[in-house]
C-alpha positions in Angstrom: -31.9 -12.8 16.6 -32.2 -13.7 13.2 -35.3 -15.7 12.1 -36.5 -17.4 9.1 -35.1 -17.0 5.8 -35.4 -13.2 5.9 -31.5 -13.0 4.7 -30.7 -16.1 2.8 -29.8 -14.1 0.1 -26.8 -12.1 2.3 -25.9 -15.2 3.6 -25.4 -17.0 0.3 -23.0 -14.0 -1.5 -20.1 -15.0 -1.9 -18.1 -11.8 -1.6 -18.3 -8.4 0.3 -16.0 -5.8 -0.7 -17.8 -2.6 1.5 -20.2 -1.9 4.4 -22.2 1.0 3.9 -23.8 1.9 7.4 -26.0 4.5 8.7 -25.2 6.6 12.2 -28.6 7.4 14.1 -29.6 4.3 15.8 -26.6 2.3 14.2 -23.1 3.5 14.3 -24.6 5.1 18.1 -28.3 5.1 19.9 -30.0 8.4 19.5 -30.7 11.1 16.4 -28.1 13.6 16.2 -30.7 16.3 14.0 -32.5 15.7 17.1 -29.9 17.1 19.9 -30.5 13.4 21.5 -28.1 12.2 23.9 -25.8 9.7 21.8 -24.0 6.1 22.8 -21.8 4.4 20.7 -22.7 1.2 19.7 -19.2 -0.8 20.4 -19.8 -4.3 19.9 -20.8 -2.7 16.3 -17.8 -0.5 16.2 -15.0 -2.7 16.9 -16.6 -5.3 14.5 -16.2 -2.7 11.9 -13.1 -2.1 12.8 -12.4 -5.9 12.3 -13.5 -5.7 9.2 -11.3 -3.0 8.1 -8.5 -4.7 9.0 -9.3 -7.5 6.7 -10.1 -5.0 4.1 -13.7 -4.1 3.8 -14.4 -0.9 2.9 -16.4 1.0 5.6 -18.5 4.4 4.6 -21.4 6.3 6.0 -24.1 7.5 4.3 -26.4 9.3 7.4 -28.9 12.0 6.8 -27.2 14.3 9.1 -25.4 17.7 8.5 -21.6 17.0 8.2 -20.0 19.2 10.9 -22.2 17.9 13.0 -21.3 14.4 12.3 -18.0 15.0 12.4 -18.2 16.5 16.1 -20.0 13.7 17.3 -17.0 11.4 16.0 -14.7 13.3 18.4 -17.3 13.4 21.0 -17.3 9.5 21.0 -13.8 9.1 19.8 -15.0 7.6 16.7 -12.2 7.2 14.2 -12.5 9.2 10.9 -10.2 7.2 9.4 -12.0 3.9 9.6 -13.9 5.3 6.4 -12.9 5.3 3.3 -16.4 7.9 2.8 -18.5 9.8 5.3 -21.8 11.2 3.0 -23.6 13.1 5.6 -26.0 15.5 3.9 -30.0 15.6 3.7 -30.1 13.7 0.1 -31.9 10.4 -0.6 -29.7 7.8 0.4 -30.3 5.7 -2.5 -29.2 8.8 -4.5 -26.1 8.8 -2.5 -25.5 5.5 -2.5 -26.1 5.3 -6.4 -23.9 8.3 -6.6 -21.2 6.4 -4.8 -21.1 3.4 -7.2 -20.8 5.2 -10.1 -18.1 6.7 -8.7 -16.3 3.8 -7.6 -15.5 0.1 -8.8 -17.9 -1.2 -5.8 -20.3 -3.7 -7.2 -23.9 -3.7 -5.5 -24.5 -7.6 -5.3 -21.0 -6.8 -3.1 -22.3 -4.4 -1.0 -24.6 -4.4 2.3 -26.3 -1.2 3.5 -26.8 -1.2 7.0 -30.0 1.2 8.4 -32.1 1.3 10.7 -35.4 2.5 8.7 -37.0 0.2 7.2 -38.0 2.8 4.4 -34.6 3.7 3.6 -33.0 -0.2 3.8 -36.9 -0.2 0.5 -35.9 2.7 -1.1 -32.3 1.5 -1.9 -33.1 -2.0 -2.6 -36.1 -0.7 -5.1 -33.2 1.3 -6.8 -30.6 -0.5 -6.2 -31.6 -4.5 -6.5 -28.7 -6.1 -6.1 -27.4 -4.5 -2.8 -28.1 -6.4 0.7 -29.9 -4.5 3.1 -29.7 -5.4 6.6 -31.5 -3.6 9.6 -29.1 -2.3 12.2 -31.3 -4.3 14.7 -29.6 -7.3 12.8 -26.0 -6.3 12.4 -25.0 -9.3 14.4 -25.9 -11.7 11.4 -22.6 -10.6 9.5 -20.0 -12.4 12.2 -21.0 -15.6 11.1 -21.0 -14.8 7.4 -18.8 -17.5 5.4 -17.1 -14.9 3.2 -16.3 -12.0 6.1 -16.1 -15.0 8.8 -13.2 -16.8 6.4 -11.2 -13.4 5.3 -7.6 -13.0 7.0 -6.7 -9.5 8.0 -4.3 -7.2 5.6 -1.4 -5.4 5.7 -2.3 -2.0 6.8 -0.1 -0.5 3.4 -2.2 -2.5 1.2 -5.8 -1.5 3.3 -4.4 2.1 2.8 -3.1 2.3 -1.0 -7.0 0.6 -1.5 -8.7 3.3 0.6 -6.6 5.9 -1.5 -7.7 4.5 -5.2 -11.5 4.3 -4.0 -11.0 8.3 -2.7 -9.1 8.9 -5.5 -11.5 7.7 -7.7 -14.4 9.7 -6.1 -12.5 12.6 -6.5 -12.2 12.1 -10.2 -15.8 11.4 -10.3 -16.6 15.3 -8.7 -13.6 16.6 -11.0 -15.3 15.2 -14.4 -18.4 17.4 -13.2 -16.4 20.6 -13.6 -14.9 20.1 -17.0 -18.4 18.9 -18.6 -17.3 17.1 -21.6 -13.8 18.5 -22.3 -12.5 15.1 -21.7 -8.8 15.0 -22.3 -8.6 18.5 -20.7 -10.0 16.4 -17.4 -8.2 13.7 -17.9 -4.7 15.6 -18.0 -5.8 17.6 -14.9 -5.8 13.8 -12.7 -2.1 13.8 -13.6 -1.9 10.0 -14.2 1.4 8.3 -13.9 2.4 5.0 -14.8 5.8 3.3 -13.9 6.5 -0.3 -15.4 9.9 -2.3 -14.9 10.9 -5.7 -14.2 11.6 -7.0 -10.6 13.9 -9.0 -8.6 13.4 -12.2 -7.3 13.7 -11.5 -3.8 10.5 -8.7 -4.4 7.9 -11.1 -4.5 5.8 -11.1 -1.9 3.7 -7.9 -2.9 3.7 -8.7 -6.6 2.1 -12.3 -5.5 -0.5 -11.1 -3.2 -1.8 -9.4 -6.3 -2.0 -12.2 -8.6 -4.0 -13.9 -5.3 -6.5 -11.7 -4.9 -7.5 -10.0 -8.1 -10.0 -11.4 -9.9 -12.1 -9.1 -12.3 -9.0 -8.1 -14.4 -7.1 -11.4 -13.9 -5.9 -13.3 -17.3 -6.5 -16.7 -15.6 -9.1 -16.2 -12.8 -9.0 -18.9 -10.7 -5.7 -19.9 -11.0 -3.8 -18.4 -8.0 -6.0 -18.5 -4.8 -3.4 -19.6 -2.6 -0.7 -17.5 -1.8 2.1 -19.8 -0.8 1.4 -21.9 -4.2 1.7 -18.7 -6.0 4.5 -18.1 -4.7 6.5 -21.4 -5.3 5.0 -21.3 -8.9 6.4 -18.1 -9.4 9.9 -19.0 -8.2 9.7 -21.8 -10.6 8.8 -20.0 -13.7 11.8 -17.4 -12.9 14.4 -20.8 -12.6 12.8 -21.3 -15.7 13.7 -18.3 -17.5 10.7 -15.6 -17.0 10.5 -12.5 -16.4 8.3 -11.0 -14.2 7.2 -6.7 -14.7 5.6 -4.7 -12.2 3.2 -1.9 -13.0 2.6 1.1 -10.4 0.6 4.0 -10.6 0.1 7.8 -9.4 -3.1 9.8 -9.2 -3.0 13.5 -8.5 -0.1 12.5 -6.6 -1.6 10.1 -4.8 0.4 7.0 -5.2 -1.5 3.8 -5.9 1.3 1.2 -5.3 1.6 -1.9 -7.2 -1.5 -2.2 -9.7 -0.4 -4.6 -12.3 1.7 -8.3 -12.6 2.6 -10.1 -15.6 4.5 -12.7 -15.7 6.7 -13.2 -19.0 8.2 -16.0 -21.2 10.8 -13.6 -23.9 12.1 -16.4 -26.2 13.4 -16.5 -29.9 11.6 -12.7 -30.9 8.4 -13.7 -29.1 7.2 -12.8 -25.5 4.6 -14.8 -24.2 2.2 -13.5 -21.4 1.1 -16.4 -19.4 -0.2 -14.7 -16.5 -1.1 -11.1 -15.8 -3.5 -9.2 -13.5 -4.5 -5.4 -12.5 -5.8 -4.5 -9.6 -9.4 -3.7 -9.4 -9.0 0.0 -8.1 -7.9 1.0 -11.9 -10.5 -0.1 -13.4 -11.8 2.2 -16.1 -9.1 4.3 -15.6 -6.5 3.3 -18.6 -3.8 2.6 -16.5 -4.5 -1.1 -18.3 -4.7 -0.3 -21.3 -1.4 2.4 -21.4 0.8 -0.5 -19.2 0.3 -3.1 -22.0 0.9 -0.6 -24.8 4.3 0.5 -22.6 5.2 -3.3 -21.9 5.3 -3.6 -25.7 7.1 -0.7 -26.7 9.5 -2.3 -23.5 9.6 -5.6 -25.4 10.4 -3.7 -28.7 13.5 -2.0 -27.6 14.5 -5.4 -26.5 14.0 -6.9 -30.2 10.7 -8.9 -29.8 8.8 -8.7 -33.2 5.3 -9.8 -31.5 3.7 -10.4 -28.0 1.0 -12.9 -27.4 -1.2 -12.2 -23.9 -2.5 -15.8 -22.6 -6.2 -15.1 -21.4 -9.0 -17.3 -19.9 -11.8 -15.3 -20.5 -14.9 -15.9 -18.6 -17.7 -13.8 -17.1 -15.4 -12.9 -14.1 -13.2 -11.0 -16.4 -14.6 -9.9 -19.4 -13.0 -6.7 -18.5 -9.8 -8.1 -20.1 -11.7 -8.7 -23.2 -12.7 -5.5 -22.9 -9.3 -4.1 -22.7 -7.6 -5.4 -25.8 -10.6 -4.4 -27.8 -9.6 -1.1 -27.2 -6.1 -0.9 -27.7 -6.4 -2.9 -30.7 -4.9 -5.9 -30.7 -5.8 -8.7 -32.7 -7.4 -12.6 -31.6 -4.7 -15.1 -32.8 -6.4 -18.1 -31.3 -9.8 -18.8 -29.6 -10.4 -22.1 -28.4 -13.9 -21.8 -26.1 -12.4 -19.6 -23.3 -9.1 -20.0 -24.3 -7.9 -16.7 -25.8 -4.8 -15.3 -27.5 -4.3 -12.2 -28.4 -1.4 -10.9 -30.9 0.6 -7.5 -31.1 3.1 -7.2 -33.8 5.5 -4.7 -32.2 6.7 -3.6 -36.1 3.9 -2.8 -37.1 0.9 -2.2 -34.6 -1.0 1.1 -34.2 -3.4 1.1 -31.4 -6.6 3.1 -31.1 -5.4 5.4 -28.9 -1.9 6.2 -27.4 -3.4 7.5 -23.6 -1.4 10.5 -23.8 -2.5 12.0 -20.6 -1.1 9.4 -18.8 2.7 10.1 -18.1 5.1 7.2 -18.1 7.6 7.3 -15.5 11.2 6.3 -15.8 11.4 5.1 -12.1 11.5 2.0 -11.3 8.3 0.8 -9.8 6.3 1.4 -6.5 7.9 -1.4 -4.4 10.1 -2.4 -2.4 13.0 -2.1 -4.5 17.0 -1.1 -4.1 17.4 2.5 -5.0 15.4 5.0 -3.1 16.5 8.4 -4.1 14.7 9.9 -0.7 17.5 7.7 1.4 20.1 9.0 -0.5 19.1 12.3 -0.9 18.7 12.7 3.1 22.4 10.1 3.4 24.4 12.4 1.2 23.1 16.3 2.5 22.9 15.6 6.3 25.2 11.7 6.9 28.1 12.8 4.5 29.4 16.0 5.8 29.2 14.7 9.3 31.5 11.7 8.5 34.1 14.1 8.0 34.8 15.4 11.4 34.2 11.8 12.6 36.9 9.0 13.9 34.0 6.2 14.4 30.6 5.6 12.8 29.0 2.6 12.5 26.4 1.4 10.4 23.7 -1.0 12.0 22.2 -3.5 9.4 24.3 -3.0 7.4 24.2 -5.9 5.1 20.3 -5.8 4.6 19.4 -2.3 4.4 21.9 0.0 4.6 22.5 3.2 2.3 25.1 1.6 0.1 22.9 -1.1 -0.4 20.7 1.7 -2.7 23.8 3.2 -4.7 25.1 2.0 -7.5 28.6 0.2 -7.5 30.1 3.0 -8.4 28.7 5.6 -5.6 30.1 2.8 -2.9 33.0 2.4 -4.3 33.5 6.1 -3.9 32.2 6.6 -0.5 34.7 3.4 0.4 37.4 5.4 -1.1 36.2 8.8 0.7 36.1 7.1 4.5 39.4 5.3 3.6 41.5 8.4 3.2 39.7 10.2 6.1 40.7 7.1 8.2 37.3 7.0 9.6 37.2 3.6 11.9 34.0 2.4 10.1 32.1 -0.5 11.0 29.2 -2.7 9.6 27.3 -4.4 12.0 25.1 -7.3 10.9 23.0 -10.2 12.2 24.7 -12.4 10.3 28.0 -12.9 8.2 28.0 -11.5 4.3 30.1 -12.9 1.6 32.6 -9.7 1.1 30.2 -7.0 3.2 33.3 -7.6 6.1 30.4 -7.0 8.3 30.6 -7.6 12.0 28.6 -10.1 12.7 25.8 -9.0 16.3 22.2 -8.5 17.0 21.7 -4.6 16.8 19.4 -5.1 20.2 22.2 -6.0 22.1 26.0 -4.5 21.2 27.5 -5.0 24.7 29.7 -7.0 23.1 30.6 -5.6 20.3 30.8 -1.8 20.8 31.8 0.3 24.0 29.5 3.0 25.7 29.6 6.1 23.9 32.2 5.4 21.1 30.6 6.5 18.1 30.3 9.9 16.6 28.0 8.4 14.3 25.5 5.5 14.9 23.2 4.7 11.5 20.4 2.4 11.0 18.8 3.2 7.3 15.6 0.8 7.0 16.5 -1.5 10.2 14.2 -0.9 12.7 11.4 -2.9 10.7 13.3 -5.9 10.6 14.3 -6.1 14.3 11.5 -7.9 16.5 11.9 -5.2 19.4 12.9 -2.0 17.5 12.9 -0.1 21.0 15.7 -2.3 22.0 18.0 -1.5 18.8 16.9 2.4 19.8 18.1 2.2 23.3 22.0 0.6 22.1 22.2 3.5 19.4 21.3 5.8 22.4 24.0 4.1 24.5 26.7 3.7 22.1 26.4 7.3 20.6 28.8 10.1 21.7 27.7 13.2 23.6 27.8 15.3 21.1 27.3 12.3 18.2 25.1 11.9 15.9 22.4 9.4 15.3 20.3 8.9 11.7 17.6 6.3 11.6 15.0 5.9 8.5 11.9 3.8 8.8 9.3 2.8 6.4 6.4 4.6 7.7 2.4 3.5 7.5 1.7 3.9 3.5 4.9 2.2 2.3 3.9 -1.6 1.4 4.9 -4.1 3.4 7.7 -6.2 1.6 9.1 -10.1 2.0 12.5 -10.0 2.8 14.3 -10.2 5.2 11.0 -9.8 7.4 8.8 -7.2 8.0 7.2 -6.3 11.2 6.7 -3.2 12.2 5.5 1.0 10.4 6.7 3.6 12.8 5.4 7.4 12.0 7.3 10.4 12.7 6.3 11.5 15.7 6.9 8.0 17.7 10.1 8.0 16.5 10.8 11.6 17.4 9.7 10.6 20.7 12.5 8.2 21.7 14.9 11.1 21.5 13.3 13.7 24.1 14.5 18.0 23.6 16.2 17.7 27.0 18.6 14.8 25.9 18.5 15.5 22.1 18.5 18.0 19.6 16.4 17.5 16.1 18.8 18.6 13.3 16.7 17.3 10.5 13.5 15.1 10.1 11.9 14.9 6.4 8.8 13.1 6.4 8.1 11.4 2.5 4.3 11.4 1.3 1.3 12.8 2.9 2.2 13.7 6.5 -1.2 12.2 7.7 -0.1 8.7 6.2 3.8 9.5 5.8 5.5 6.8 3.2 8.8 7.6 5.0 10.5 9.0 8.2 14.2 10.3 8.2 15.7 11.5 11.2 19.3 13.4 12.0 19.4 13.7 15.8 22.6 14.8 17.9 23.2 14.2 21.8 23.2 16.8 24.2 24.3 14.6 26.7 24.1 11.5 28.1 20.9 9.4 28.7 20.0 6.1 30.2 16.5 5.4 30.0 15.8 1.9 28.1 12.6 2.1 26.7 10.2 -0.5 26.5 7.4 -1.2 23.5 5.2 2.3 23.4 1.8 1.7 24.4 -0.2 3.4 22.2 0.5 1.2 19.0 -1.9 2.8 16.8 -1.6 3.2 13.0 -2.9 6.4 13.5 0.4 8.9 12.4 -0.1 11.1 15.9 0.4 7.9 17.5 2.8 6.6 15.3 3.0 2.5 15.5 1.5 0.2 13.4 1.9 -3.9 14.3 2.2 -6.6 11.3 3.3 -9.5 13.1 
């Protein structure tokens, strides 16, 4: 147990944002170097895989060879995942660990190094000051602490996009090695892309978490710490008549998600900038910097003549200070931390343009209408099925469907196409639509509503993560379906962001889904897979039906956010 006062100063921080632990005698009892029989230290384990779930970053630094370390993981079926970094080479660790903040936007008074040896846990702190070091002896000290004790778990999509900027960034870090001073040549080579747009209403849920929990590039730190009083503010200030633009960002095609908020008063030539914030992961990056020049050249084209940014600036986020010094832009008002700054959209020239960032013309990375992957995989494989088809019908229809994504014109077309192919076409939805003509039914039960295999074609496009037992709705669009049918299902997979509306439940990867349709029963016509396959965005899926099948499957037990495994749990 803990004695004395020996942490007070860990037990008095106020925020932790990574663990960095050691392996030998930590992580597992015994010295790998030393070909020592090891044992995984569970209780330690599963509390750092707590902790990842509420969003700590969790790395290893171990003196160790790599491929060694990496073999013990599967020895002791360790996750590799759980870390966002494993350093495992024969360095100083406070060389890597120095290493690794430069690298990153991890703060050291917001870090704790867990080791074993005493003369590593000196070394780092002699280096490194601010950093808490804790002996491994002593992990048990951290349940209790306020700040970890107090912290609710994430969304997997956001723990994931986070994990991707701090890799991302790390990988910049090494890349800038290579180029040795030719900056804009290494900046061009991390193929930076920036999409900015305004958002819906019903899109909120995302764009306030942000706001929440960003803090070092926030206008008005402090302001929005809860989220459900974020949220009703910000449904007021749209009744009111503001705007609110989203920014996203891409890394060496690594998407980011949602890194910036602003919320936006456009009134009489001038747009006002109440509230804004970026997430943390950018920093030093320029994605800040090249949004606000690209919301102004936004507000331009829409007539404004100047835009004023609101900002409270304290000691928390002098990094906003920091930003409009070097675009440019001009101090209109300073009242003690009150700050306005000014951009004339006529006539202001900033410092530098940020050329080597690209700005997209797509709409930003959430969950908006208008996914070009749905429509793509609709049109090429749903289309040309519907006709040689007498009966398809469309499960969700009024909440996620494929003509929810086109444009007005593209369903009135496809209307027109299934009316003169006098396709029997029906909408099934949980509840009634003002003119959707939907059918009203719970897709988890059709009994009702729709005869044993009747349909040549049985769709649910982004359905199953709305439904509280998605095996249920898989086992009716079994049932219903033709020998000989077809059924297409997409799914939000484990690195698309969790979104607010309808609700949001469930991430199911590729090769869970695929597994509810087994070769003997069912042929695979087509399944694309959008993103990185080992953290898929997006699963899309053409199956047709050998013949008929009765099982009714129940919840899989392996719900893992692992892709191999498929299933990851929100609610």
């Amino acid at each position: 147990m803990i004695m004395g006062n020996k942490y007070e100063e860990l037990k008095k921080a106020d925020k932790i944002a990574a663990i960095i632990t050691d392996l030998d005698n930590t992580l597992w009892k015994g010295t790998l170097a030393e070909k020592q029989e090891l044992t995984l230290n569970k209780e330690y384990y599963q509390y750092l895989q707590d902790l990842y779930q509420k969003g700590i970053q969790i790395i290893v630094v171990s003196k160790n060879d790599e491929a060694e370390v990496i073999d013990a993981f599967k020895k002791l079926k360790i996750k590799y995942g759980l870390f966002t970094l494993v350093i495992a080479n024969w360095d100083a660790k406070y060389l890597n660990i120095e290493r690794l903040l430069q690298q990153t936007s991890l703060r050291p008074e917001t870090v704790i190094f867990v080791d074993d040896n005493s003369l590593e846990r000196a070394e780092v702190k002699a280096k490194l000051s601010k950093i808490h070091c804790l002996d491994s002896a002593d992990w048990a000290i951290l349940v209790n602490h306020h700040f970890l004790k107090g912290k609710e778990k994430q969304p997997e999509s956001e723990i994931s996009e986070r994990i991707n900027r701090y890799r991302t960034a790390i990988r910049a870090s090494s890349l800038k090695e290579k180029f040795k001073g030719e900056d804009e040549d290494f900046l061009r080579s991390l193929k930076r892309e920036l999409s900015i747009g305004e958002i819906k209403p019903d899109n909120l849920d995302r764009f306030t978490r942000l706001l929440v929990v960003t803090h070092r590039i926030n206008f008005n730190p402090g302001k929005f710490e809860d989220y459900n009083k974020a949220l009703d503010y910000l449904h007021k200030e749209i009744n009111e008549g503001y705007k609110l633009f989203a920014v996203s960002t891409k890394e060496n095609g690594i998407a980011l998600g949602l890194t910036g908020a602003l919320v936006v008063k456009v009134e009489k030539g001038k747009a006002v900038v109440e509230d804004a914030t970026f997430s943390c992961g950018i920093i030093g990056r320029d994605f800040e910097q090249k949004s606000i020049l690209e919301f102004t050249r936004i507000m331009k084209e829409e007539g404004v003549r100047e835009v004023e940014f609101y900002v409270l600036s304290t000691s928390t986020n002098k990094r906003v200070k920091e930003i409009f010094e070097e675009i440019g832009a001009n101090v209109k008002l300073k009242e003690g931390e009150k700050v306005v700054y000014s951009i004339d959209t006529k006539t202001f020239k900033p410092k530098k343009n940020y050329d080597w960032i690209k700005v997209s013309n797509k709409n930003p990375d959430m969950d908006y209408n208008g996914i070009p992957s749905i429509i793509d995989f609709f049109s090429n494989y749903a289309k040309p099925l519907i006709k040689n088809s007498s009966n398809v019908v469309n499960l969700g229809a009024a909440k996620g469907e494929v003509l929810g994504h086109l444009k007005k014109e593209m369903r009135e077309d496809f209307y027109k196409f299934i009316t003169e192919k006098n396709i029997n076409y029906t909408k099934v939805d949980i509840e009634n639509v003002p003119n959707e003509g939907n059918v009203i039914g719970n897709a988890e039960n059709l009994h009702a509503i729709i005869k044993d295999e009747s349909q040549d074609l049985v769709l649910a496009i982004e359905l199953l993560e709305h439904t509280e037992h998605f095996w249920k709705v898989i086992n009716e669009m079994i049932r219903i379906c033709k020998v000989g049918g077809y059924i297409l299902i997409t799914v939000p997979s484990f690195n698309y962001p969790k979104h607010e509306y309808p609700i949001d439940l469930w991430r199911i990867g590729p090769v869970t889904l695929e597994s509810f349709f087994p070769s003997d029963n069912f042929k695979v016509v087509k399944k694309e897979i959008e993103g990185d396959k080992k953290s898929p965005r997006r699963t899309m899926l053409l199956v047709r039906k050998l013949k008929s099948y009765s099982k009714n499957y129940d919840i899989p037990k392996n719900g893992q956010t692992d892709w191999k495994t498929g299933l990851t749990i929100f609610h």
